[in-house]
N, C-alpha and C positions, 0 to 999 in steps of 0.2 A: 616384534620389532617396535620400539616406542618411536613416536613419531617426533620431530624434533619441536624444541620449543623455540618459539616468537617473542622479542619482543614489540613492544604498540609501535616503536618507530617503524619493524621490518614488518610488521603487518601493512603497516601505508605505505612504507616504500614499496614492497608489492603491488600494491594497487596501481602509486604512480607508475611502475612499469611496464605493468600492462596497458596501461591504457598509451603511456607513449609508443606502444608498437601498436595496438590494434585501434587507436581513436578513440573519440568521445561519441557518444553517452557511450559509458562502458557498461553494461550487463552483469549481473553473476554468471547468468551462462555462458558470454563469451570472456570473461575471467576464468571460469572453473575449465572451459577448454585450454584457455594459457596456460593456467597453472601446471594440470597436469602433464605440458610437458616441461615444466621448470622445477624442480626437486627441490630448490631453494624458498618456494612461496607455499603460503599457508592457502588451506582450500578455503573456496569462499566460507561453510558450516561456520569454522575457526574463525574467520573473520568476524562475520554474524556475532558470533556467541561471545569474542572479546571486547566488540568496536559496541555493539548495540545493534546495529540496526547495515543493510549496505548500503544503505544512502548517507548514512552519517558515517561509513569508511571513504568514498568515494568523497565527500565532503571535508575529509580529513587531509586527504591526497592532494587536492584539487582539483579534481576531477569529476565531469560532469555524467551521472547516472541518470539511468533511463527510469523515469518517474511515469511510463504509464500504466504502473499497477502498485495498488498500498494497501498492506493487510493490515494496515493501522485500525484502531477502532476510535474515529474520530467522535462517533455517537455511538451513546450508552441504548439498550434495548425501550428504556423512557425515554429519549431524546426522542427517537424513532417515531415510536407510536405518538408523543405528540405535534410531531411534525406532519404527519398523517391526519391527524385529527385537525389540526388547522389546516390543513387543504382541504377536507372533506367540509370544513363549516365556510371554505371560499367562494365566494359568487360564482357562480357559473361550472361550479363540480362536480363533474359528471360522475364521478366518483371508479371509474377506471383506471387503469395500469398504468393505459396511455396517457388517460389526461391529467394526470400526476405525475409523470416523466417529462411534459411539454412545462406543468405547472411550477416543477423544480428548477428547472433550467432557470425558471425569471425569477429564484427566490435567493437571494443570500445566505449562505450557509447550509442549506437542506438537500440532503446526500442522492446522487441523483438516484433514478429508478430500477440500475442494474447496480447501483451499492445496497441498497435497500434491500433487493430481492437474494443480495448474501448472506443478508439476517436472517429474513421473513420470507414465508409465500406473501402473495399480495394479497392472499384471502382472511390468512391471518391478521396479518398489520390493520385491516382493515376492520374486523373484529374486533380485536383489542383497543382501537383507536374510537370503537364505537361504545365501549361498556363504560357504564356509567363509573364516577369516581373519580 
């Protein structure tokens, strides 16, 4: 069975229908539950894989998604370790997990300590943030 084909407009009108029945922030998972029982909308995957991203479908709709998780890679593996390394060279761094997750918090830009630990262990980053070069 080939699955039907979307176009950009009926992929976001999708979107905005679901979310006018089930609310805002709308989820991929409480989308792909919609969906499956609508034969007329695309699954979220299809979505993803045409729109870019679901926050940029969901932003397309006008619809407000649920932004508490981003597989984005906002820093590069060197961003990282040198953000690491300027916390390790900060007054008062104890050079711990914790006190580079409290350290983060007050810094502008630098991913906190459970984005971090999606790269690196902490033993690593901590290493690498220590080799000369």
């Amino acid at each position: 069975m080939r699955s039907p084909e979307f176009s950009e407009d009926q992929l976001i009108a999708g979107v905005a229908a679901a979310a006018a029945e089930l609310g805002e922030p709308l989820t991929a998972a409480a989308y792909d539950a919609w969906q499956r029982a609508h034969d007329d909308a695309a699954s979220p995957a299809l979505l993803i894989r045409r729109i870019g991203s679901w926050n940029e479908a969901c932003a397309r709709a006008g619809v407000a998604a649920n932004k508490t998780r981003s597989y984005s890679r906002r820093w590069t593996d060197d961003d990282v370790v040198a953000i690491v390394a300027s916390y390790l060279r900060s007054p008062g761094a104890t050079g711990s997990y914790a006190d580079y997750s409290e350290w983060a918090k007050q810094q502008e830009g630098a991913p906190s300590g459970p984005t971090l630990r999606q790269r690196f262990s902490w033993a690593e980053v901590k290493k690498r943030a220590q080799e000369p070069g």
